[in-house]
Residue, then its C-alpha position, 0 to 999 in steps of 0.5 A: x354203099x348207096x344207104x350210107x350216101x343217102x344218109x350222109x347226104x342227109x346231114x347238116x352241112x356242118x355235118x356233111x363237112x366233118x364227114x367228108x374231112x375225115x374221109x379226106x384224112x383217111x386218104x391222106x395218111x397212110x396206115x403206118x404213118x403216125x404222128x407224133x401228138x404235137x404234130x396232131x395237136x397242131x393240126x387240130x389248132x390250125x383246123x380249128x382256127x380255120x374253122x373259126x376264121x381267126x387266120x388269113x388264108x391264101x391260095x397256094x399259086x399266090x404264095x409260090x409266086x411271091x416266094x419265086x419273085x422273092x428268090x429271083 
């Protein structure tokens, strides 16, 4: 294990980012969930607009707040 973290931690950061959002991917799904390829598709559009930074991002307590204030 610790080979594989040396290695890992080798890599350019771009690199290192893919790992570790492959690795968080894989904790996120569970085995028998799939999705559907327009559910996949959308994922990669939208990681892929966040990676070229052509979509605002906010934090979430920031839109929960404005969703709350909006309902009352």
């Amino acid at each position: 294990m610790d080979t594989i973290i040396t290695e890992v931690l080798s890599l350019s950061p771009q690199a290192r980012a893919f790992v570790a959002e492959k690795l968080i991917e894989s904790l996120d799904l569970e085995p028998e969930v799939t999705l559907s390829s327009a559910w996949r598709e959308e994922v990669r559009k939208r990681c892929r607009e966040m990676d070229e930074g052509s979509v605002e991002l906010h934090d979430a307590e920031d839109v929960f707040a404005r969703g709350y204030t909006a309902l009352g």
